[in-house]
Each structure stands twice: as C-alpha cells, then as structure tokens.
C-alpha positions as CSV (number, residue, x, y, z in Angstrom):
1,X,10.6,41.8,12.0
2,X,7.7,44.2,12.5
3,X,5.6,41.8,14.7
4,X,8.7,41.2,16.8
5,X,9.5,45.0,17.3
6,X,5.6,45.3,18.2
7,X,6.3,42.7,20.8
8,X,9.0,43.9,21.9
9,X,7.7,47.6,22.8
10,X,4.7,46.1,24.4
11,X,6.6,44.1,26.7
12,X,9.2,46.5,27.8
13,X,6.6,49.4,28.2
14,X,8.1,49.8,31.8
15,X,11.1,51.5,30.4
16,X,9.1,54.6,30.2
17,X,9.3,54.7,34.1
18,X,12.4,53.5,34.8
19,X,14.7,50.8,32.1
20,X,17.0,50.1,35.2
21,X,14.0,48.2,36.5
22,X,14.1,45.7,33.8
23,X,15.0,42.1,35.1
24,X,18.4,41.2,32.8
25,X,17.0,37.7,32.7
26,X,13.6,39.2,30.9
27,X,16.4,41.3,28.9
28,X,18.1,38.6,27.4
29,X,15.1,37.4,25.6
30,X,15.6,40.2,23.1
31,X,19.4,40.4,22.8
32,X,20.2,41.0,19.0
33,X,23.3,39.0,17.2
34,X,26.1,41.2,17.4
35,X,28.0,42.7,14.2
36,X,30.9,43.8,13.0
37,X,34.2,43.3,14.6
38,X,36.4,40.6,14.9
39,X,34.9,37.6,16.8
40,X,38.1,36.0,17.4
41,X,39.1,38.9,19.8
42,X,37.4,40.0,22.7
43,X,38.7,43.3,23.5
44,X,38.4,44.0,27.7
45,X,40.0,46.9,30.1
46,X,42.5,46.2,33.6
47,X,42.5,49.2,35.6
48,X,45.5,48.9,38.3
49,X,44.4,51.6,41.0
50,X,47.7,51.1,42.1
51,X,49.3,52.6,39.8
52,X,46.4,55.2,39.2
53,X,47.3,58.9,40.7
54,X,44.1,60.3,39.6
55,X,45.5,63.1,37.7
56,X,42.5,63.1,34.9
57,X,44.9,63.2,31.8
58,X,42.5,60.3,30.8
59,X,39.3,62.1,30.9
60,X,41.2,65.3,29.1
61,X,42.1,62.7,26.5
62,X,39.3,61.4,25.6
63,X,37.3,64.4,25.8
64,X,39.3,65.9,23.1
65,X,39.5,62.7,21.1
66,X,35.8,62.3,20.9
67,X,34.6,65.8,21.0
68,X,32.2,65.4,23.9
69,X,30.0,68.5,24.9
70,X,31.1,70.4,28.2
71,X,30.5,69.0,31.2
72,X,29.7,65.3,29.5
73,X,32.5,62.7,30.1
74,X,33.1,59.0,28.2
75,X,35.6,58.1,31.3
76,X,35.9,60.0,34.6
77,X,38.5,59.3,37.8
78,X,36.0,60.1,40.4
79,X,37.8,60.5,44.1
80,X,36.7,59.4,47.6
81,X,37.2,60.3,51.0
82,X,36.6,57.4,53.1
83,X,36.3,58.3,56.6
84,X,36.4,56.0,60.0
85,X,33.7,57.8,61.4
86,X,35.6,60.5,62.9
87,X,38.6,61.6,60.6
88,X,39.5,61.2,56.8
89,X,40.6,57.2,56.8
90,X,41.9,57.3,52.9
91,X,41.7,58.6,50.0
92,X,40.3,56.6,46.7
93,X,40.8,57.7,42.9
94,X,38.0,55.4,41.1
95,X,38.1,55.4,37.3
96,X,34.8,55.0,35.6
97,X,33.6,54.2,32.0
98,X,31.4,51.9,29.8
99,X,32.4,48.6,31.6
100,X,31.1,47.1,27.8
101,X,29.7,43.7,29.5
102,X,29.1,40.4,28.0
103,X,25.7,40.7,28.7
104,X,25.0,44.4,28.0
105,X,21.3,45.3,29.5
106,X,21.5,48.2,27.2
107,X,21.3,46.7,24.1
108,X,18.1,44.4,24.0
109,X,16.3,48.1,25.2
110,X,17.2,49.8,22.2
111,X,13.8,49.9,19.7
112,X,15.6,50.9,17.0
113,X,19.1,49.1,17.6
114,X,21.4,51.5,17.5
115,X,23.2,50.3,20.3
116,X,24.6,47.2,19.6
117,X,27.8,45.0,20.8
118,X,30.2,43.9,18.7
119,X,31.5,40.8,17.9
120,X,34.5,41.6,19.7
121,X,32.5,42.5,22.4
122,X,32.8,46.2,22.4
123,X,29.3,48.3,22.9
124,X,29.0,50.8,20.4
125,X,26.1,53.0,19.2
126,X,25.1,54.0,15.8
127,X,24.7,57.6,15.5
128,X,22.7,58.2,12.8
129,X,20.2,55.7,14.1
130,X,19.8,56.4,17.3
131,X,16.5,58.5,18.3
132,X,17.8,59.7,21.6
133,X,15.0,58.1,23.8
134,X,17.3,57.2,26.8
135,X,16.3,53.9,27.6
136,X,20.0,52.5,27.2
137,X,20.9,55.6,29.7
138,X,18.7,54.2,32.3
139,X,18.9,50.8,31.7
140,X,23.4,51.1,32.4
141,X,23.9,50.1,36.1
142,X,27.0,51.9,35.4
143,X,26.2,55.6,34.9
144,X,28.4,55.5,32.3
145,X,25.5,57.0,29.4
146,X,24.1,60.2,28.3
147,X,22.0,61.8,26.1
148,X,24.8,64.0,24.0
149,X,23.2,67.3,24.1
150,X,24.6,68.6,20.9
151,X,24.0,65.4,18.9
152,X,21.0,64.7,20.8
153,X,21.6,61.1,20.7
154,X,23.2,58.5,23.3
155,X,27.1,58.7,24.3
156,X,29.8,56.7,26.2
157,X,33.0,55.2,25.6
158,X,33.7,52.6,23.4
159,X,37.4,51.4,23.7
160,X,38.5,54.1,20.7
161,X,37.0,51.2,18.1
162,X,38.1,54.0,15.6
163,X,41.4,54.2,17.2
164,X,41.6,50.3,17.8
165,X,41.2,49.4,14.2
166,X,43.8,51.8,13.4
167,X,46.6,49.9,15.5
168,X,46.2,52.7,18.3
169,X,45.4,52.8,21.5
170,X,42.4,54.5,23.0
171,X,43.1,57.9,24.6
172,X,42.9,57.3,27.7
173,X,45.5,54.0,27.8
174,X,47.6,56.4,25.4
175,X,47.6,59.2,28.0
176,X,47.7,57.9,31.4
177,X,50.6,59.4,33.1
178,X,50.8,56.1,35.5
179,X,50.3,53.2,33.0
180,X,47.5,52.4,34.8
181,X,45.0,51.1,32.2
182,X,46.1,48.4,30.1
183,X,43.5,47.6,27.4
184,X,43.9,44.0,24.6
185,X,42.7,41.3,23.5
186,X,41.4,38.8,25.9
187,X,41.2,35.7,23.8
188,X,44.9,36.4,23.0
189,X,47.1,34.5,25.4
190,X,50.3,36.3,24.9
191,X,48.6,39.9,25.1
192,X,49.6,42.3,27.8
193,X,45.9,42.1,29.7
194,X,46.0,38.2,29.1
195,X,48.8,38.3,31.0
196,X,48.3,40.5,34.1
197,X,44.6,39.2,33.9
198,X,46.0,35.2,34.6
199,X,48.8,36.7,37.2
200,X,46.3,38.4,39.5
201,X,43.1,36.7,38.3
202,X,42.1,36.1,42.4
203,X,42.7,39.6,43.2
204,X,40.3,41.0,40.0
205,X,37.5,43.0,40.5
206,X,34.6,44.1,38.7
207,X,31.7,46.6,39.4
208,X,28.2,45.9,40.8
209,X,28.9,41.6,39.7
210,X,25.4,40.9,41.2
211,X,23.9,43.0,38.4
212,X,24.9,40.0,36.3
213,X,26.0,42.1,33.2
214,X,29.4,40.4,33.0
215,X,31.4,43.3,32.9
216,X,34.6,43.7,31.1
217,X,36.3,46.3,33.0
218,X,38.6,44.8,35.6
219,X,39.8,46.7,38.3
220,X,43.4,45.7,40.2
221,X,43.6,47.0,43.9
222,X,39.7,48.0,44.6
223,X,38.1,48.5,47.7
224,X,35.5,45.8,48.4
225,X,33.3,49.1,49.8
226,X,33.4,50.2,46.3
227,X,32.1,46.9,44.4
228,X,28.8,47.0,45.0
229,X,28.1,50.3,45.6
230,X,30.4,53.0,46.4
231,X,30.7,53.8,49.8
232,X,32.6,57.2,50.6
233,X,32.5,61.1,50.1
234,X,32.9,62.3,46.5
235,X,35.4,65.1,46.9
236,X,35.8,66.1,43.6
237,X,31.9,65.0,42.0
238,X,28.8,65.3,44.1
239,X,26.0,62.8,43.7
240,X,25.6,59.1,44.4
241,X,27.9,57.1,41.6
C-alpha cells in the first residue's frame, strides 16, 4: 500500500499545476474499488429544462439541507442570454451539479481517498479524511467542487446519499417547483428515470461527453451550444462555466 501511494504521488506530481491536465486514460490506472452502497442500483439524475423555470428553490434547498457556507453552492441554475449577434435571441436556465460520472477523474487524484464512488455509483467524500488539498477541485471538468471554507475540506453534491437511504428524496428533486429533476435508480426498469431515460433516450444530453467521464446527469431539452462548452452571457453568474 505504501509503495503504491509513493507511486502514485510521483506520477501525478502535475496536479500541483493544474489536476484538470491529467489525461483520464493515465487516471484510470489508479481508480480505487468502490464501497459502500448498493451495487445493484445505480443511482443517476434527468434534468428536463423544459419543465425548468429557473426559480432556484433547488439551490435554496439544498443549501439549507447541507449547511453550505455563504456564497458556496452543491447545485446552481445558472441563466444565459444567448444573443444573434445583435439582440437577446433566448433565454437559458442551466442547472448545474456533481454530474457523479462512471468514470469520476476526481477520485484516482485523491492521495488519501477520501473521495470515493460508491457502489451505486454516487461520488461521495469522506470528511474526516479529507486534507483539503484541492486536487479533486481541479481535476472536475464540471466546476461542480470546492474547498468548504468552514470545514476546510472538499464539497459538492452527492444525490442526498443521507436522504436517499432514508426513503427520501434529495432536496433539490423534493423542492423543485416544476418537477423538473427526476432522480432513481437506473438499473431498475420500472423506475421513474428508467422510464423517461428509454422514452427520450435520442434526445439525452450530457455535459462536456468528450471529457470521457461518463457522466450521470442527463439533461432533456439542452442547447447543443451548451454541451461542450457553454456558449452565452451569464446574466445572473459572471465567469466562464
């Protein structure tokens, strides 16, 4: 084990500059067995932006579920103007959180594994273990980490687990106005996202695919300007998402 770790902080001595930089296939080489959970589910996300009228009760919700520090969010609706070059074109509300992949570059970058997936393929970080060093923050393609400035340790969403194994839905799903997120168990065929997944499984979407994290966050109705990289003016966050 201690060779290994030795090994493993030699050859990933780039994240020091920059984790994001990290080639996922080099990543994978140092992906740890997940733990705990249930491996006969494999708990995902549908976002339907149709039904999304970006009113934040999600991102209220689940900052007061999880106690997140001001001005640090697990889930955001971010909104767009999209313009034609000359006037505002549209409006877009884009909901963002952990997108907890299937092949989650911020896990193998953890030295200490505290970020780990579970076998239900949630991502989920261990508190008490983590050292705060921000190498899963840069490593997330996503934006959807940070360093938790009262904890001083790494934060993002992860599905509620807590809530989850309680029979209860995550805040957000509990709270959106529009029933616009619809969270379950994938490898259950008769579950509400098993469902709407098969009936508009050509019209799915995830983000940044080419990053080939596998994400399980599926978006219904999204902008093919927004897959990759989103392409718009924020109008309620500034910055490049």
């Amino acid at each position: 084990m201690e060779l290994s770790r030795r090994l493993f902080l030699k050859e990933f001595s780039a994240l020091t500059v920059g984790a994001a930089a990290v080639p996922l296939a080099q990543a994978k080489r140092f992906m740890p067995d997940r733990r705990e959970g249930d491996e006969a589910k494999r708990y995902g996300m549908l976002i339907d932006l149709r039904k999304c009228i970006g009113c934040q009760a999600c991102t209220v919700s689940c900052s007061v579920e999880n106690a997140t520090p001001l001005h640090s969010f697990r889930t955001t609706v971010r909104q767009y103007e999209i313009t034609n070059g000359s006037a505002v074109a549209n409006n877009v509300v884009l909901p963002r959180l952990c997108n907890h992949c299937d092949q989650p570059p911020c896990v193998p970058v953890c030295p200490v594994q505290a970020t780990f997936q579970r076998k239900d393929g949630v991502v989920v970080i261990n508190n008490e273990q983590c050292i705060g060093c921000g190498y899963c923050v840069q490593a997330c393609p996503y934006d959807a980490r940070f360093i938790n400035e009262e904890t001083k340790t790494a934060d993002k969403c992860t599905f509620c687990t807590h809530r989850l194994e309680a029979g209860l839905l995550p805040a957000c799903v509990e709270s959106c106005v529009g029933g616009a997120r619809v969270i379950g168990d994938l490898n259950d065929p008769n579950s509400q996202i098993s469902q709407l997944y098969q009936s508009h499984k050509d019209e799915l979407k995830v983000l940044k695919p080419e990053a080939g994290t596998v994400p399980y966050v599926f978006y219904l109705g999204l902008d093919e300007a927004f897959v990759s990289k989103v392409e718009g003016q924020p109008m309620l966050w500034t910055g490049e998402a």
